[in-house]
C-alpha positions in Angstrom: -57.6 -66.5 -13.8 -55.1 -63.8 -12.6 -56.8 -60.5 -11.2 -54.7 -58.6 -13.4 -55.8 -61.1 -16.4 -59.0 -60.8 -16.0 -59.5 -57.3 -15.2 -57.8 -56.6 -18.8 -60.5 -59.2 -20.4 -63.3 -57.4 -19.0 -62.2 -54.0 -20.5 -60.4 -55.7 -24.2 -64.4 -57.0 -23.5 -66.0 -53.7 -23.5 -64.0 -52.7 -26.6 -65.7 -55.6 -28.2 -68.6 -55.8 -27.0 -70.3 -53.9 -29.6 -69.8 -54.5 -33.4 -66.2 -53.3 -34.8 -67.8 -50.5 -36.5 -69.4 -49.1 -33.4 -66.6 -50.2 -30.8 -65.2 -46.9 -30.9 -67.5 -43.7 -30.7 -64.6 -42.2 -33.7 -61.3 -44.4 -35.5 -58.5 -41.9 -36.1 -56.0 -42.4 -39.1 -53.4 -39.7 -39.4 -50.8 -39.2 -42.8 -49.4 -37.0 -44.9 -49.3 -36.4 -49.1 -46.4 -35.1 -50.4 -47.1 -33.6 -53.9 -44.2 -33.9 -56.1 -43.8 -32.8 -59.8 -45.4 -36.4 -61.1 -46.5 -38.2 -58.2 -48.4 -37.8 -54.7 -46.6 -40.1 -52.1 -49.4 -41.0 -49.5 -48.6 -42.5 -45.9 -50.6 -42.9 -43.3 -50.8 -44.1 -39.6 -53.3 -46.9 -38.2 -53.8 -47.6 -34.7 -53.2 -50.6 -34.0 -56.4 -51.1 -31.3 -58.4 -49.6 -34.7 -57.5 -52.9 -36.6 -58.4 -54.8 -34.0 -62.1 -52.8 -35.2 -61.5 -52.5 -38.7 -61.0 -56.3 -39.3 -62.9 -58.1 -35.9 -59.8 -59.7 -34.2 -61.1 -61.2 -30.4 -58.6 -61.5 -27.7 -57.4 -65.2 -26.2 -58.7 -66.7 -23.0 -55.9 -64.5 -21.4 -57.0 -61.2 -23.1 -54.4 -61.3 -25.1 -53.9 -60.5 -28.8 -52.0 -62.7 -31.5 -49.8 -60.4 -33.4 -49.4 -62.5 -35.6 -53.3 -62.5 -36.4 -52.9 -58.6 -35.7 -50.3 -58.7 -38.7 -52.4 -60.7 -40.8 -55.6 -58.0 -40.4 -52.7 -55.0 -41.1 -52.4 -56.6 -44.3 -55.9 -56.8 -44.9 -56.8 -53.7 -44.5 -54.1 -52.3 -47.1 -56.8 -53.6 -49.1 -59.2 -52.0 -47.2 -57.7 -48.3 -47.8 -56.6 -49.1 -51.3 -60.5 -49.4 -51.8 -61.8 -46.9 -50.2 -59.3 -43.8 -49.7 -59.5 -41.9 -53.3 -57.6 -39.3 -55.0 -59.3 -37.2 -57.5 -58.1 -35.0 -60.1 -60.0 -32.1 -61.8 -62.3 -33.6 -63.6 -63.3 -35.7 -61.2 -61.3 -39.1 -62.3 -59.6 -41.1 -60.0 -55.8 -41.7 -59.4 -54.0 -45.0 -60.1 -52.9 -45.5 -56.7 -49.9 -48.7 -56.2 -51.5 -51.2 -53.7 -51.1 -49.6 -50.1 -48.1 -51.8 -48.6 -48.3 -52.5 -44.7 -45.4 -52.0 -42.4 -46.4 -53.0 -38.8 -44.2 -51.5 -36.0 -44.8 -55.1 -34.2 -42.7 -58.2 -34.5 -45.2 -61.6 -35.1 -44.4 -63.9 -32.9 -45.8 -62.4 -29.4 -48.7 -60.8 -28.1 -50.0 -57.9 -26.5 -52.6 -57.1 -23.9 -54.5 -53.7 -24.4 -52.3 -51.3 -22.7 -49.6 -53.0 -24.9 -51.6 -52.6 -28.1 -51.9 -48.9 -27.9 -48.5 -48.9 -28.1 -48.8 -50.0 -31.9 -49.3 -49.0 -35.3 -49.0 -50.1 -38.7 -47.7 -47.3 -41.2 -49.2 -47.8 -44.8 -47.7 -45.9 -48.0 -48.5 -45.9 -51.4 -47.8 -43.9 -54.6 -50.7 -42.0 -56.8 -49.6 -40.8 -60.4 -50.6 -38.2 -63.0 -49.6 -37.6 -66.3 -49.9 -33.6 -66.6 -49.1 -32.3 -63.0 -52.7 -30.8 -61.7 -54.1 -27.7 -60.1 -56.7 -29.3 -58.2 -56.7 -33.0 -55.9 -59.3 -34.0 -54.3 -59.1 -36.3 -51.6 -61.8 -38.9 -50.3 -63.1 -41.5 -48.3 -65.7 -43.6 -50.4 -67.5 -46.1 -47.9 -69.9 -48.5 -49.1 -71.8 -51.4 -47.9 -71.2 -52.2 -44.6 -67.7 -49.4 -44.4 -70.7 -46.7 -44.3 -71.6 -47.7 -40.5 -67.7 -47.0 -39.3 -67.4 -43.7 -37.7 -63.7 -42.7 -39.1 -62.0 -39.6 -39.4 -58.3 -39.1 -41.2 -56.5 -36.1 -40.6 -54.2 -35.9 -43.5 -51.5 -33.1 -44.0 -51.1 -32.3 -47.6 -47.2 -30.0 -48.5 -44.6 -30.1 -51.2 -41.9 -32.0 -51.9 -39.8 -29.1 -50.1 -41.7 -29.2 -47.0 -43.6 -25.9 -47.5 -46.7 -25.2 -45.9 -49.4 -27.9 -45.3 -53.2 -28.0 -46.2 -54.8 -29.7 -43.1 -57.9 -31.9 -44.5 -60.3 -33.8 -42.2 -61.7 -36.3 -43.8 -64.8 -38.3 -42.7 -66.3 -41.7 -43.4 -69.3 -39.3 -43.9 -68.6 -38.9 -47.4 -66.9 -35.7 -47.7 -64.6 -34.5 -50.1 -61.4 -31.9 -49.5 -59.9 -30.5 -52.1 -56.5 -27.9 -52.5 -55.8 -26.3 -54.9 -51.5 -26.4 -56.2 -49.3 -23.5 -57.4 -46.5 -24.9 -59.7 -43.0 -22.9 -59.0 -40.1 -24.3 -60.2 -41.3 -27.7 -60.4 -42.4 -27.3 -57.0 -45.6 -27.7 -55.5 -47.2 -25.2 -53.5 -50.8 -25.8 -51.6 -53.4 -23.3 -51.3 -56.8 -23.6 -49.9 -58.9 -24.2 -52.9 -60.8 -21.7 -54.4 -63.9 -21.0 -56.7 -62.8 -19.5 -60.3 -65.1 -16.8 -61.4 -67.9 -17.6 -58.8 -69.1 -16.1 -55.4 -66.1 -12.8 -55.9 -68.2 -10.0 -55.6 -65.9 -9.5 -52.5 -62.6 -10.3 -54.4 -60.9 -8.1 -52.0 -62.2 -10.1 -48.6 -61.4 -13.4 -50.1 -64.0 -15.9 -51.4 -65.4 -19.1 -50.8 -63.4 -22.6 -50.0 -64.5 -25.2 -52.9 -66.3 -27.2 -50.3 -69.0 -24.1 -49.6 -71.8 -23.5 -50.8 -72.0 -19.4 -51.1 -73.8 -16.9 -52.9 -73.3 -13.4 -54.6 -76.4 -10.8 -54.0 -76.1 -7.9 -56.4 -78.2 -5.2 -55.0 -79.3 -2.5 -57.8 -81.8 0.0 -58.7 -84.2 -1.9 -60.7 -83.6 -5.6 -59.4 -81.9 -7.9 -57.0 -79.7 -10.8 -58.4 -78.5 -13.4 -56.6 -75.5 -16.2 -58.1 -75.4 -19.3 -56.5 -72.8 -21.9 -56.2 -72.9 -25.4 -54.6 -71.0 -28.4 -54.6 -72.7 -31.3 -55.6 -71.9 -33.4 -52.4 -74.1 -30.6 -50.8 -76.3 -30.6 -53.0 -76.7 -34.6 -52.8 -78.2 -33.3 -49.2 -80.9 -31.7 -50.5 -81.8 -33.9 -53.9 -81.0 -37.2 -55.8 -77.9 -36.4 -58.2 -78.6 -39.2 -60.6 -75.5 -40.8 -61.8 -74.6 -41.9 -65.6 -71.7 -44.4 -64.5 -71.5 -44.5 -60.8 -69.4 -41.4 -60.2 -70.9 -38.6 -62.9 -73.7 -36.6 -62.9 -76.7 -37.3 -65.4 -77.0 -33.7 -66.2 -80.5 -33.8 -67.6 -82.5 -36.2 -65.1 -81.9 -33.6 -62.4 -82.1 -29.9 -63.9 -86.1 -29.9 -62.8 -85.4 -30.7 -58.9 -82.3 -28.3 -59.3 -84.3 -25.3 -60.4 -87.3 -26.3 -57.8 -84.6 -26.1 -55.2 -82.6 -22.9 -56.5 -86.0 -21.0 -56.8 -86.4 -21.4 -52.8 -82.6 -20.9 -51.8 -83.3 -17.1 -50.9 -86.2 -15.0 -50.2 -86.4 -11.9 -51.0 -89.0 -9.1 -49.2 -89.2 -5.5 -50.4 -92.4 -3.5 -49.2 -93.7 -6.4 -46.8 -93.9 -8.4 -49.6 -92.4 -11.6 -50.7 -90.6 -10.8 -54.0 -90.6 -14.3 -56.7 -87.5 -15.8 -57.4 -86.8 -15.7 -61.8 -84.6 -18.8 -62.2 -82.1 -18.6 -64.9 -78.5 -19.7 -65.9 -78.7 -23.0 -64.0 -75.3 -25.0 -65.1 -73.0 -27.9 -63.4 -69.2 -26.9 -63.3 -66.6 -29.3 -63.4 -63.3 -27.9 -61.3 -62.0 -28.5 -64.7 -63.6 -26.2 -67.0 -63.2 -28.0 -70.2 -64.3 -30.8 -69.3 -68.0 -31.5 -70.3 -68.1 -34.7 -67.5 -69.5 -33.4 -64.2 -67.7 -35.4 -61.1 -70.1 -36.0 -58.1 -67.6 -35.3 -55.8 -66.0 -32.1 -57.2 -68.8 -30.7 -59.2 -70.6 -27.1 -58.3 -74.3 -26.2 -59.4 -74.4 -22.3 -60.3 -77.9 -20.6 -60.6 -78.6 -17.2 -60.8 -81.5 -15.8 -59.6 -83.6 -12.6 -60.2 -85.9 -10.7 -58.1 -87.9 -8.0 -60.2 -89.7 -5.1 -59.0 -87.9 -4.2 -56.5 -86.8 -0.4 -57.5 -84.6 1.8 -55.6 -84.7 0.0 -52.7 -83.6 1.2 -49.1 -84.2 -1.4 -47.8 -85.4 -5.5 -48.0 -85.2 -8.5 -46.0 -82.5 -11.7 -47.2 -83.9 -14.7 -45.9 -81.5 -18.0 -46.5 -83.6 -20.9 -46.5 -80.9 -24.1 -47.8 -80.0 -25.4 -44.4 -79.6 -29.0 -42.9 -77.7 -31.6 -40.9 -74.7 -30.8 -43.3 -75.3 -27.0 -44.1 -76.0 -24.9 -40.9 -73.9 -21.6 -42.5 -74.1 -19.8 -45.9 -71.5 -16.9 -46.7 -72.9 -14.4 -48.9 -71.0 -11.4 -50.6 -73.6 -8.4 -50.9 -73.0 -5.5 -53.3 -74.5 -2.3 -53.7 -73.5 1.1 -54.9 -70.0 0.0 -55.4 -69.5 -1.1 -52.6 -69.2 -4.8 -50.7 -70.2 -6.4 -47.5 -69.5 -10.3 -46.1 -72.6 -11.1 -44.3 -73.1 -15.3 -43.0 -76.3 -16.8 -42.9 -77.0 -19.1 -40.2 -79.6 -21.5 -38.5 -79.7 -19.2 -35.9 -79.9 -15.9 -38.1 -81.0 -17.0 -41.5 -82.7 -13.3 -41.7 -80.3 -10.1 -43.0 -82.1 -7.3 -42.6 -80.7 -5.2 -45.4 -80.5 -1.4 -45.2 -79.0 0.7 -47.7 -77.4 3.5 -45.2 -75.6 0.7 -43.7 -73.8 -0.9 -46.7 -72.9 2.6 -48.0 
């Protein structure tokens, strides 16, 4: 075998060595959405060397791939993304979505060696429609079965029709969900970073928390301290079991005992070097869309509120954040107090706010 042949085996072998999902340490799919008045046009961009992952292809004595066979597995995996990319609407239901259709910038009847292959992509575009033009999308990637040990990222811009600004979402084969929120003008679409309606605003004046957040409002007064808590349910799915009632909704009633256990310990509170008991109360799931009594997994929020008695004009007390893992590691909180408002973060590595009247003054 050629030198030059073999030394591109030996490194086309390294990519393959390992099993498709774990021959890259990340795949990276980049696209666009265009939201027009009834439809969202989706394309996006597919390494070719990631097929090569996504569907198993091996290289030829030579170290050379078919592509042909590489055009066959760009057609595969239009089925691939037509399964698991999703599109959401408020309430949490799914877009029809056409079929994906492949368009491989590659001619069949050659092949390509590695450095050739990065060369490559296949392009894959597909149409999502709506009947009543939305305020909020969601966007997904859904991996199940054996897509949930490929480490995948897409890096989607989402603008109008016009070309205005673009939302960036990274999406991950983590199960995250990205939503933005869309300004109707004209029949134009604008796109905003989403936010929460009527939760987590004591602060409306510094901005409040992105959908995908979990935050907190911490009403400091005279007789008590009351905290309002909001968190999306794929957070929330860190922490408990979300039972589901079809696969994709919450069953609202199997859960509310874990969800108040877990709100009751979300913040301490100590006043007098004492720790203050959390009163649970006003525990709910949200949908994004408020009328609609079905809770989506995906774009659902638990609110709580909680309140802290016996603690009477207070100077001073200690916030201690306790809801942190591999997924949460910050929590915003908007503190309020004799009219005024403070942004304070929580973090691993500060989940203590010392809180001192003078200072919030």
């Amino acid at each position: 075998m050629p030198r030059r042949n073999a030394a591109t085996l030996v490194a086309i072998g390294l990519v393959f060595a390992a099993a498709p999902a774990h021959g890259h340490t990340l795949l990276m799919t980049r696209g666009e959405a265009v939201i027009h008045a009834d439809h969202v046009a989706v394309e996006l961009q597919v390494a070719a060397e990631d097929l090569l992952h996504w569907q198993a292809i091996s290289p030829d004595a030579d170290g050379r791939i078919s592509l042909l066979s590489l055009g066959d597995a760009a057609e595969r995996h239009a089925a691939t993304l037509q399964r698991v990319f999703v599109i959401r609407e408020a309430k949490g239901n799914r877009l029809t979505c056409e079929p994906f259709r492949a368009e491989p910038s590659w001619r069949s009847e050659s092949s390509a060696d590695l450095h050739e292959l990065r060369k490559l992509h296949a392009t894959y575009r597909s149409i999502c429609a709506w009947s009543t033009a939305p305020r909020f999308l969601t966007f997904q990637l859904l991996m199940t079965g054996s897509d949930i040990g490929v480490l995948w990222q897409v890096v989607l811009a989402v603008h109008g029709a016009d070309a205005g600004h673009a939302q960036a979402l990274r999406l991950t084969s983590r199960g995250n969900a990205e939503t933005v929120e869309i300004a109707w003008r004209g029949g134009q679409a604008e796109i905003l970073a989403a936010r929460i309606a009527g939760e987590c605003t004591a602060c409306a004046d510094r901005g409040v928390a992105r959908l995908k957040e979990l935050c907190a409002d911490i009403d400091i007064a005279d007789e008590a301290i009351v905290v309002r808590l909001s968190i999306p349910l794929p957070l929330l799915q860190t922490w408990i079991t979300l039972p589901n009632s079809d696969g994709e909704f919450l069953d609202q009633d199997s859960v509310k005992e874990a969800a108040y256990a877990l709100a009751a310990r979300a913040v301490a509170v100590e006043f007098n070097g004492k720790l203050v008991a959390a009163e649970v109360g006003d525990l709910r799931f949200v949908s994004l869309d408020r009328q609609s009594s079905s809770i989506s997994l995906w774009t659902g929020r638990m609110s709580a509120q909680l309140r802290f008695r016996g603690v009477v004009d207070a100077d001073r007390v200690g916030l201690h954040w306790n809801l942190f893992n591999s997924a949460v590691v910050t929590a915003t909180a908007f503190i309020r107090s004799d009219g005024g408002c403070s942004e304070h973060e929580f973090s691993t590595y500060q989940p203590f706010h010392d809180w001192h009247r003078r200072l919030h003054r």
